[in-house]
ZAVOLUM-377560 format. One line per field, with one value per residue (C-alpha): residue number from 1; residue in one letter; x, y, z. Coordinates in steps of 0.1 Angstrom, whole numbers. Layout:
<kemis>
n (NUM	...)
res (A	...)
px (X	...)
py (Y	...)
pz (Z	...)
</kemis>
This chain:
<kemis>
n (1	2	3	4	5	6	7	8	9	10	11	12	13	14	15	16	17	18	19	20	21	22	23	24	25	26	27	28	29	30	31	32	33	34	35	36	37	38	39	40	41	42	43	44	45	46	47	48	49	50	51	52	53	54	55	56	57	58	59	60	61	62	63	64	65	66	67	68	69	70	71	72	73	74	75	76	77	78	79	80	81	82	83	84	85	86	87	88	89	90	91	92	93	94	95	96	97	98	99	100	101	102	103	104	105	106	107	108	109	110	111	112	113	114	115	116	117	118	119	120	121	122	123	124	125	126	127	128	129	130	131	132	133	134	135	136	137	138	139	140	141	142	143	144	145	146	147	148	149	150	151	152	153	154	155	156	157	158	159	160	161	162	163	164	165	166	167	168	169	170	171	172	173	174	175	176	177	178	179	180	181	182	183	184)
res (X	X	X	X	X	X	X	X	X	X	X	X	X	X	X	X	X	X	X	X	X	X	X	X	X	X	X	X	X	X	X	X	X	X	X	X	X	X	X	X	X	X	X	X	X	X	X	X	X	X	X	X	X	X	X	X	X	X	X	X	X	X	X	X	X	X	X	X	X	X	X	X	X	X	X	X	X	X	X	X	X	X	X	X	X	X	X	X	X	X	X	X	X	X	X	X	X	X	X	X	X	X	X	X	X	X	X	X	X	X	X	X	X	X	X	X	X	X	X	X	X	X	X	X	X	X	X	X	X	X	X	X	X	X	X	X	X	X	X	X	X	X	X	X	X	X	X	X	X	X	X	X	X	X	X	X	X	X	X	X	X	X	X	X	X	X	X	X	X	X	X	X	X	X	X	X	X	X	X	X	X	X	X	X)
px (678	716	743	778	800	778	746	719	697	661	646	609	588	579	541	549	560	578	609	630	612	582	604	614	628	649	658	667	689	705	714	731	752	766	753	730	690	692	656	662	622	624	595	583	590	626	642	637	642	662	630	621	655	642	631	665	682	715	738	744	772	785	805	832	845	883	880	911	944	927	919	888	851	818	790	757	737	703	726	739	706	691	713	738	709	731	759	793	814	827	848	874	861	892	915	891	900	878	865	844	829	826	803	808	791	788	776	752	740	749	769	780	798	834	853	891	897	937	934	918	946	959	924	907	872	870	833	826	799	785	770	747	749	744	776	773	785	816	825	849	866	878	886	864	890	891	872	851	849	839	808	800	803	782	754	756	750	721	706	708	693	663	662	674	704	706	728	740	727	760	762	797	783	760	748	719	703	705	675	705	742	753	776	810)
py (-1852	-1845	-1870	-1853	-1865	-1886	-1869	-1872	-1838	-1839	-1805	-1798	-1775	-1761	-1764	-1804	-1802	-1838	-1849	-1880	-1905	-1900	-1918	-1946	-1968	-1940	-1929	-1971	-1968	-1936	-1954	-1984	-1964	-1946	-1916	-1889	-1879	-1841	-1828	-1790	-1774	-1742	-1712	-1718	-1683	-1685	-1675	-1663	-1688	-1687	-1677	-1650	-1634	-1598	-1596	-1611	-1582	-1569	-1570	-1593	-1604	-1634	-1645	-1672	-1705	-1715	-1750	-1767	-1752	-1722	-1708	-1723	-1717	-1734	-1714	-1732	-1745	-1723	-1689	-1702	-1716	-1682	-1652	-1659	-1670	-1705	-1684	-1698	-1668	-1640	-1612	-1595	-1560	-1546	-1566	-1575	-1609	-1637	-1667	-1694	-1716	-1756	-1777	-1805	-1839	-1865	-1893	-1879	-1855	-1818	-1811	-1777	-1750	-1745	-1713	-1707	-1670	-1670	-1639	-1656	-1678	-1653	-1636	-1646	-1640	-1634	-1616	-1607	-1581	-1596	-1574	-1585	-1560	-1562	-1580	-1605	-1607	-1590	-1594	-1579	-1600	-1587	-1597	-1586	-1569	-1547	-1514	-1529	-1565	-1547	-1532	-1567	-1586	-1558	-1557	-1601	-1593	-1571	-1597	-1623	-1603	-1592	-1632	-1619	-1636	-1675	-1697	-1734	-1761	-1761	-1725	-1723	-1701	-1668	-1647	-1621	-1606	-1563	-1545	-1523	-1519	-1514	-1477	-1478)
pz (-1131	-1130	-1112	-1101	-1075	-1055	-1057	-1081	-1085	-1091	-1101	-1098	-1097	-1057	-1076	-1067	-1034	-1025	-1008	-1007	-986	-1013	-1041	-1023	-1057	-1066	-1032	-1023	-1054	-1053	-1013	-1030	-1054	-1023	-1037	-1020	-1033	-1031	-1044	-1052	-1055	-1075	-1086	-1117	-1129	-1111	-1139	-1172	-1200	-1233	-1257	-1235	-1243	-1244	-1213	-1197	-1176	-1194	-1164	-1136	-1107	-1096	-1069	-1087	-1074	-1082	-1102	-1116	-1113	-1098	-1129	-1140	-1127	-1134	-1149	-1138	-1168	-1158	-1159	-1194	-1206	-1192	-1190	-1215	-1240	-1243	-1259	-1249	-1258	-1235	-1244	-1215	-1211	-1204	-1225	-1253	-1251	-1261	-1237	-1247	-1221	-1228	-1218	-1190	-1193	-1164	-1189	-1213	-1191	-1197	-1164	-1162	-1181	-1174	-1179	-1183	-1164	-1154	-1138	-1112	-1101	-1077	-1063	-1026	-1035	-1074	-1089	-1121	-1136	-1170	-1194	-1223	-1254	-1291	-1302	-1271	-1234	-1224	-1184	-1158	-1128	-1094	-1062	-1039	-1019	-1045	-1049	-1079	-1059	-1032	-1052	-1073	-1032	-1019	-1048	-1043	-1001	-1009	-1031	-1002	-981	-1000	-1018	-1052	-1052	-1062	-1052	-1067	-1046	-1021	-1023	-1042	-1070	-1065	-1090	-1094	-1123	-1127	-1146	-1153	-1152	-1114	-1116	-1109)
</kemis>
């Protein structure tokens, strides 16, 4: 259970099929904080986790949401926990500079991961490709107006369409996991 804003997230399993009304303490509370009971039910198998780092795909895309100053974007935790292995550091493929994300707490609770990208400031619609390899994750970011964009906001489509793209709960953030580097 996660609170930002003014909604508390309860994860579960779909296996435990419930909705607000069935935790009528928490739901009465959440109420009197101001805050709203949002209940997200996901597959079990939804996504790969951390120990099962072999079998995570070595490419994915992800449609980006401008955060502070236009230059920052939130990574959600179960990409970081899952695709990125819970490795914080990024390398520009194209300039070979180095990012690290950092971790966002609301309280105690880990929140999200944030990430610094200034070439973002000026795009519409930034995406980025990720790539896992030997020496860590290197990453590429466009606008999808570009010719590249347009490929990362085309592969993202596809996935929506055929449910292999995930989205964050208000649908900011999209990503979805390649069994292979899409071609250029």
């Amino acid at each position: 259970m996660t609170q930002h804003d003014a909604v508390l997230e309860l994860r579960s399993p779909r296996l435990l099929d419930f909705k607000a009304f069935d935790l009528p303490d928490l739901a009465f509370a959440a109420d009197a904080l101001g805050w709203r009971l949002e209940i997200v039910l996901e597959d079990i198998d939804e996504l790969p986790t951390a120990s099962a780092a072999s079998s995570i795909p070595q490419a994915m895309v992800m449609r980006l949401r401008h955060g502070r100053g236009r230059t920052q974007t939130q990574i959600p935790l179960r990409v970081v926990d899952s695709f990125f292995a819970g490795s914080r550091a990024l390398q520009d493929a194209r300039t070979g500079q180095s990012r690290t994300m950092t971790l966002s707490k609301s309280g105690e609770a880990r929140n999200t991961m944030k990430l610094q990208l200034p070439e973002i400031a000026e795009m519409t619609d930034p995406v980025a490709r990720f790539e896992r390899r030997d020496d860590g994750v290197i990453f590429e970011v466009y606008d999808s107006t570009s010719s590249e964009g347009r490929k990362i906001a085309d592969l993202l489509n596809e996935g929506v369409r055929d449910g292999s793209t995930y989205k964050t709960q208000r649908g900011a953030t999209w990503w979805r996991l390649l069994s292979n580097r899409p071609q250029s």
